[in-house]
Z-matrix of the N, CA and C atoms (Angstrom, degrees):
N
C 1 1.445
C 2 1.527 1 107.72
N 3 1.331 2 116.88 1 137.80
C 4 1.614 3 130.97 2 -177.27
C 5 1.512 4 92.61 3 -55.66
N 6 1.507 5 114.19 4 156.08
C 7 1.057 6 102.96 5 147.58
C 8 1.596 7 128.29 6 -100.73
N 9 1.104 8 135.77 7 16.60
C 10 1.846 9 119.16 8 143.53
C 11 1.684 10 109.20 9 -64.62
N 12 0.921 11 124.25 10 -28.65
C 13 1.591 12 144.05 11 -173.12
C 14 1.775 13 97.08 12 -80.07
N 15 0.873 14 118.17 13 -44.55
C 16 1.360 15 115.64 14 173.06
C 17 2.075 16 125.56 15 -75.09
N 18 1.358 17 87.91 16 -57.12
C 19 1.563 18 109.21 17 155.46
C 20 1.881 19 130.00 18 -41.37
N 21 1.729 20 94.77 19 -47.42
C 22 1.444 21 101.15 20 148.24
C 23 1.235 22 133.52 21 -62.13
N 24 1.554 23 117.96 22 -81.56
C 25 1.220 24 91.87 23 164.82
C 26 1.491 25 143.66 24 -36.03
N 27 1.335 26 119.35 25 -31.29
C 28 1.431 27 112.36 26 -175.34
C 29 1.657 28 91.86 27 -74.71
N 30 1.047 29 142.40 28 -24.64
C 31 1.561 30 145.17 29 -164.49
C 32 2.309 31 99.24 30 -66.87
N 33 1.581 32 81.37 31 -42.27
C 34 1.799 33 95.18 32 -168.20
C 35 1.857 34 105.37 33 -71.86
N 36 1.557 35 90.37 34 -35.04
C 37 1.492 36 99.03 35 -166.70
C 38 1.758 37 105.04 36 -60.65
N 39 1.698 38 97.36 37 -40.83
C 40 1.649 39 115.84 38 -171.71
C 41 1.861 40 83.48 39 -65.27
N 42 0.623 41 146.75 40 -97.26
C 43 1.083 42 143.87 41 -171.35
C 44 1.500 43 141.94 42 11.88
N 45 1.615 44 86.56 43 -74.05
C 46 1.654 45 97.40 44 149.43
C 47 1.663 46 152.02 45 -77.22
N 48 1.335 47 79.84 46 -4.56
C 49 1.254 48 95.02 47 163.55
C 50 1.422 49 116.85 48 -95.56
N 51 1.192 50 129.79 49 -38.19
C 52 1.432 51 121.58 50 159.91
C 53 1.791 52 118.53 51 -45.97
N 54 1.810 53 106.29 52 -18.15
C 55 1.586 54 84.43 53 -165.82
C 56 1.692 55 86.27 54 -101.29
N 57 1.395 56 116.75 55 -1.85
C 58 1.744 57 116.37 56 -175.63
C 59 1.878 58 89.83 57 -73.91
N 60 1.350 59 106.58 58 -22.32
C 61 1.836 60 102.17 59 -160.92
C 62 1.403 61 104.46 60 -91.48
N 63 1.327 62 127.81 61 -23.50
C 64 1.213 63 136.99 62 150.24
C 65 1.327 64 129.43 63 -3.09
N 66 1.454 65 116.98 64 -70.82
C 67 1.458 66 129.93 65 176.60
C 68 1.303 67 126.74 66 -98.95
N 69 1.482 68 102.42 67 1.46
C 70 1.804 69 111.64 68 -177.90
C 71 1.849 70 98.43 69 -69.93
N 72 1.210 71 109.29 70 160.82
C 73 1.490 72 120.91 71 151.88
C 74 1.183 73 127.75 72 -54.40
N 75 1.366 74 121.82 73 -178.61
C 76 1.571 75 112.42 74 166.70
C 77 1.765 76 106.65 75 -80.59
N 78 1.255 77 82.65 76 -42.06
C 79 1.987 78 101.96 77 -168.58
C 80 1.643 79 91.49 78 -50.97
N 81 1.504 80 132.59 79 -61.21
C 82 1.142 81 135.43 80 -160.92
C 83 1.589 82 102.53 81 -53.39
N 84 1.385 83 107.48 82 -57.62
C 85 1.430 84 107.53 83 -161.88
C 86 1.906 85 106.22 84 -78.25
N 87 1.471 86 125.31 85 -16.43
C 88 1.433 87 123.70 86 138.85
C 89 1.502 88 118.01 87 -32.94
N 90 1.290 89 114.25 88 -58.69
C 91 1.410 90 119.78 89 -177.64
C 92 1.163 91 118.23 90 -39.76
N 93 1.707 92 108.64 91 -68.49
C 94 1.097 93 136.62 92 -174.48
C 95 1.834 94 102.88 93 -39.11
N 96 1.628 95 95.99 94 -63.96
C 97 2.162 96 99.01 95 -172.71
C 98 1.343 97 98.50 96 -40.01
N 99 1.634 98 118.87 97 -58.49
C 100 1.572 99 133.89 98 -155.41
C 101 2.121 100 99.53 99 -55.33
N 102 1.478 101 96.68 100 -34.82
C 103 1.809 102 80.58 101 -178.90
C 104 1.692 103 94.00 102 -98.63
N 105 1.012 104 165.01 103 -54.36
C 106 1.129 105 155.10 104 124.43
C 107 1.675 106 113.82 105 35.09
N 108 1.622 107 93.43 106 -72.79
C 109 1.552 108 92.51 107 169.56
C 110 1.453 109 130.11 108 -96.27
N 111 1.574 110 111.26 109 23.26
C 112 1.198 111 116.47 110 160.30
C 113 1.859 112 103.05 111 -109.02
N 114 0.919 113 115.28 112 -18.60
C 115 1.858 114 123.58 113 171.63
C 116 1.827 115 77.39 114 -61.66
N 117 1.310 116 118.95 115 -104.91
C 118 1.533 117 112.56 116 -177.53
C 119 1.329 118 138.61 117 8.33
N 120 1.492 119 112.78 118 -69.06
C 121 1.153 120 109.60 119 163.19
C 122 1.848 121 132.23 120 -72.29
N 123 1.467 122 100.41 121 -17.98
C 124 1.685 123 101.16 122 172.40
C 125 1.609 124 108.58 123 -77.61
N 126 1.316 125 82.85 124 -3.83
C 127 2.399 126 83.95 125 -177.45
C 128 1.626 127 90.90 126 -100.08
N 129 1.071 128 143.37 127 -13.60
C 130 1.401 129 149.04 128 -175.98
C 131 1.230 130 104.06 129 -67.71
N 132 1.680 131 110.40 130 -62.46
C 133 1.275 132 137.62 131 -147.51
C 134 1.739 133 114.26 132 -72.32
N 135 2.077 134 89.12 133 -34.29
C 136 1.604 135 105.01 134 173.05
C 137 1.441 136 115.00 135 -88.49
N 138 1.367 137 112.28 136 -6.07
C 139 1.654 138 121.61 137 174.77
C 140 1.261 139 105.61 138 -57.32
N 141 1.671 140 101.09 139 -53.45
C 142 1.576 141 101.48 140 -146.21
C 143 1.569 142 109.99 141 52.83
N 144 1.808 143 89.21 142 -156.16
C 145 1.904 144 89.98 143 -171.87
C 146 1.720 145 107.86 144 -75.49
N 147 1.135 146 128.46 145 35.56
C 148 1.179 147 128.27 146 -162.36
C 149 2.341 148 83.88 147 -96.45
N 150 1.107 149 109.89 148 151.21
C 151 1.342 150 107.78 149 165.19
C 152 1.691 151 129.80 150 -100.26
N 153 1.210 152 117.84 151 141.19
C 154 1.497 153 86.64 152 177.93
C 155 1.592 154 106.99 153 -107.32
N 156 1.464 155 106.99 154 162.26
C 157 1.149 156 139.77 155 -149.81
C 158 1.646 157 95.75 156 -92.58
N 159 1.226 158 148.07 157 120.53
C 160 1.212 159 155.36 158 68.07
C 161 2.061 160 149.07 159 28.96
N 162 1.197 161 104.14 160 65.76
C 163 1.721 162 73.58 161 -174.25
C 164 1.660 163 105.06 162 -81.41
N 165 1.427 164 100.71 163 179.82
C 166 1.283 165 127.45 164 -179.16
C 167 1.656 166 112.25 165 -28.69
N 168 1.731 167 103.38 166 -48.26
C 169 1.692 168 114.51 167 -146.40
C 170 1.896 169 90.89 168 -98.89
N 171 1.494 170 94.43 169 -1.96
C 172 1.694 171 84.88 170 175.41
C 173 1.102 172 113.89 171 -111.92
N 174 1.670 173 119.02 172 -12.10
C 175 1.443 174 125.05 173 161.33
C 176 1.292 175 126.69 174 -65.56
N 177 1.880 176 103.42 175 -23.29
C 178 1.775 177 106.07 176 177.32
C 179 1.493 178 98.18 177 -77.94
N 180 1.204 179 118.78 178 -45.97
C 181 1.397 180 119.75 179 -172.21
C 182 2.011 181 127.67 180 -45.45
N 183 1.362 182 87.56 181 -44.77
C 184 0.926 183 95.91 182 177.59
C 185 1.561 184 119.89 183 -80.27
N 186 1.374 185 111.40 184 -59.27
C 187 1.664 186 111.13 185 161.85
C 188 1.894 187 111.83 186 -43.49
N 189 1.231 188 107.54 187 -33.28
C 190 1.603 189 87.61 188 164.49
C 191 1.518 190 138.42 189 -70.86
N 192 2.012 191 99.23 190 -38.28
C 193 1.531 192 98.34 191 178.07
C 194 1.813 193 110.32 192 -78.33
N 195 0.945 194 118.94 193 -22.84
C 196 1.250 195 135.35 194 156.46
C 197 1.618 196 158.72 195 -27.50
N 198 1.485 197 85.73 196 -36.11
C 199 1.672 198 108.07 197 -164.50
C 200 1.233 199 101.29 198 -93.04
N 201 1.181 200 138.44 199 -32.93
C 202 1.655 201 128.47 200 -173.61
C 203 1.461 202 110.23 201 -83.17
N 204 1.158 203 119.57 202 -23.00
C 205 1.764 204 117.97 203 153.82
C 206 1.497 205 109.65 204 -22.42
N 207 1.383 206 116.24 205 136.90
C 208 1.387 207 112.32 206 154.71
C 209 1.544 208 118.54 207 -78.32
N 210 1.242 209 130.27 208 167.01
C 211 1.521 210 125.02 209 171.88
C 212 0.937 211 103.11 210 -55.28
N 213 1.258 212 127.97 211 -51.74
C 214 1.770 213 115.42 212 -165.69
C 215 1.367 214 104.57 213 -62.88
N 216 1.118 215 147.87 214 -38.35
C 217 1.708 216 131.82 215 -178.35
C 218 1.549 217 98.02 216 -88.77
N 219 1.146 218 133.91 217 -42.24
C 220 1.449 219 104.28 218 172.63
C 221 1.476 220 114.08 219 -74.99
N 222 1.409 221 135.78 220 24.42
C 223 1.990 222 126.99 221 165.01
C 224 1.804 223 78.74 222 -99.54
N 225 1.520 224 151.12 223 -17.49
C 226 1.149 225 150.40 224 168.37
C 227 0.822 226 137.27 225 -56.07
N 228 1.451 227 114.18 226 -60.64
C 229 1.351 228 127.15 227 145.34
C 230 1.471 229 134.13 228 -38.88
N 231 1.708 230 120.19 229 145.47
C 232 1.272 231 110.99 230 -161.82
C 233 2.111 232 100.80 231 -114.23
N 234 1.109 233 94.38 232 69.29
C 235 1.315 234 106.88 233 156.62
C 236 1.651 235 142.60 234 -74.15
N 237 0.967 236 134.44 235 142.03
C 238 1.508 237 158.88 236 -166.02
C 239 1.337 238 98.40 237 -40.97
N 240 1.663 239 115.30 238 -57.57
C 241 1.338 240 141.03 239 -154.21
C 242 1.663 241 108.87 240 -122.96
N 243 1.122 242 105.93 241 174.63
C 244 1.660 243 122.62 242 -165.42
C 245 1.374 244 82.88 243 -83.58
N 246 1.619 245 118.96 244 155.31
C 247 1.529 246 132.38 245 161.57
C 248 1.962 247 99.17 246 -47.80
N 249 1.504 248 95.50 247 -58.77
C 250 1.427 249 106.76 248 -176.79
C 251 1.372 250 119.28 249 -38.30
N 252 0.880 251 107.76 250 -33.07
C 253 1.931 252 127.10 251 -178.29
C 254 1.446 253 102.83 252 -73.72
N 255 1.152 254 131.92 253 -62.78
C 256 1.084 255 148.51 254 -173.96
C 257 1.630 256 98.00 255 -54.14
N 258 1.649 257 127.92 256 -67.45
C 259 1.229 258 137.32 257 175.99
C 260 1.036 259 93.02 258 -56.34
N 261 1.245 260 162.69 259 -77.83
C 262 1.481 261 158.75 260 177.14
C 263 2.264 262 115.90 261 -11.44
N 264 1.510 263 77.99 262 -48.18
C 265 1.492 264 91.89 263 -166.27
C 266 1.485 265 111.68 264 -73.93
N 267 1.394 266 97.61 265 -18.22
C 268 1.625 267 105.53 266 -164.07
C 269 1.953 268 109.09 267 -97.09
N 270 1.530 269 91.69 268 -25.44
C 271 1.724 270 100.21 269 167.94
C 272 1.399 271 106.21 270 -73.10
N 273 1.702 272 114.30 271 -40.64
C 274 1.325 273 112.56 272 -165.79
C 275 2.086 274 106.06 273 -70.36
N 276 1.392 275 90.01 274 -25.53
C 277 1.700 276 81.89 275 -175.37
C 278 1.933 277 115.21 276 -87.89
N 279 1.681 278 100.66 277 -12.59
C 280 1.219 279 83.02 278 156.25
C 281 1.591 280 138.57 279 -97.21
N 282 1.408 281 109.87 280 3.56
C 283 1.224 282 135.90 281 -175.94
C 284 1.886 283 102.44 282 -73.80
N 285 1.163 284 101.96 283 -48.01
C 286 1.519 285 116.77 284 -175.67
C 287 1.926 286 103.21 285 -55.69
N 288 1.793 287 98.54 286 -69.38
C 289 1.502 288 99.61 287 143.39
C 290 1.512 289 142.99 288 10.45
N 291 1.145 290 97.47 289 -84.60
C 292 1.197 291 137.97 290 -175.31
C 293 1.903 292 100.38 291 -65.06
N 294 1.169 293 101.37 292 -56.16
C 295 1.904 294 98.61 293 -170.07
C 296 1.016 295 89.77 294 -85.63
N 297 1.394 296 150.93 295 -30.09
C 298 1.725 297 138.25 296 -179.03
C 299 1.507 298 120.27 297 -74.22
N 300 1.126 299 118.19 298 -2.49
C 301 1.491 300 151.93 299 179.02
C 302 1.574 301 107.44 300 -104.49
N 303 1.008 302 137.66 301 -28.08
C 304 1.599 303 135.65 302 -152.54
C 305 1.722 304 94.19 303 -137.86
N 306 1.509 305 118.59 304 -14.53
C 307 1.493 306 104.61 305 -177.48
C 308 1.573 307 97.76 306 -88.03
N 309 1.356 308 88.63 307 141.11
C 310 2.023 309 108.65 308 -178.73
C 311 1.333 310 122.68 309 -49.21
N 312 1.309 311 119.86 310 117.69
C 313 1.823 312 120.27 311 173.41
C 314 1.434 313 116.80 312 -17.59
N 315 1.207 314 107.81 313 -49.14
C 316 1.158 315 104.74 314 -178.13
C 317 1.637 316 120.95 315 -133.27
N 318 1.221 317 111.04 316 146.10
C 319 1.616 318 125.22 317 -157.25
C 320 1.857 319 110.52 318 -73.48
N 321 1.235 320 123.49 319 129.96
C 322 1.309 321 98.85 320 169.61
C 323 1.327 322 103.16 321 107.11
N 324 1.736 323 109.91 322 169.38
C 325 1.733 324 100.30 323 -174.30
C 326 1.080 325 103.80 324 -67.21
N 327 1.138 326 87.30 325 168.15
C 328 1.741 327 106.77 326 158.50
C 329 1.151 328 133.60 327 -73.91
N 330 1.438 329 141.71 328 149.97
C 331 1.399 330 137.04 329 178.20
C 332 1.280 331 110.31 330 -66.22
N 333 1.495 332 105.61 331 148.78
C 334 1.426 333 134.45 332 165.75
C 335 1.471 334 123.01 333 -35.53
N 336 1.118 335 168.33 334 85.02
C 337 1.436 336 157.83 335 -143.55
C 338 1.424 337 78.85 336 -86.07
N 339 2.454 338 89.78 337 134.05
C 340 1.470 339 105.31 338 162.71
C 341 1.472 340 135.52 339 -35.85
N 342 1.410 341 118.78 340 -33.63
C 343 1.416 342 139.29 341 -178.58
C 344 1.737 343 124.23 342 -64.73
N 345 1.688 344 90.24 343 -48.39
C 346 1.600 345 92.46 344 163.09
C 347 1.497 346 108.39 345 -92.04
N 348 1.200 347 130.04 346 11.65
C 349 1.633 348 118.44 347 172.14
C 350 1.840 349 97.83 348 -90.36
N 351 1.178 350 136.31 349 -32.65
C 352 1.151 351 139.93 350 -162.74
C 353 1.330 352 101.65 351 -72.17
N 354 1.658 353 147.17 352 -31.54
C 355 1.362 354 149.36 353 170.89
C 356 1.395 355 93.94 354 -65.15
């Protein structure tokens, strides 16, 4: 799957689940983290030192919902990856940003200025 095609969907998926979270309780959606973060740690536990794997559209995702955490609640949190990883991912995705924004319209030298074409 492309990733804009991937990125979308995960955009639609985020979506509906925000409007499924809508009408839950607090208590319900407590529940929910508490098996969530016991799913987490039983996927930890079957890792072992094995790492898990990541694509692209789940690394933006996450370095996005992510980044305004202070360190101290994300070393709290029971995530996949190091806080550092996460802070890593989120410089690296605005860096990408950043050069896809600042690289030149157009590829290749630049044109000749009229002035030196006239000699």
């Amino acid at each position: 799957m492309s990733a804009p095609v991937r990125s979308a969907q995960l955009a639609v998926t985020n979506a509906f689940v925000l409007l499924r979270l809508l009408p839950m309780s607090d208590r319900d959606k407590n529940v929910e983290i508490l098996a969530l973060r016991h799913q987490v740690a039983v996927f930890e536990r079957q890792l072992g030192n094995a790492r898990p794997r990541f694509d692209p559209i789940d690394r933006a995702f996450l370095a996005a919902l992510l980044h305004r955490l202070p360190r101290s609640v994300l070393c709290r949190l029971r995530l996949l990856v190091r806080p550092d990883t996460v802070l890593r991912w989120h410089r690296d995705l605005l860096a990408r940003r950043h050069a896809a924004r600042s690289r030149p319209k157009r590829p290749g030298r630049p044109r000749t200025a009229p002035s030196i074409l006239a000699f």
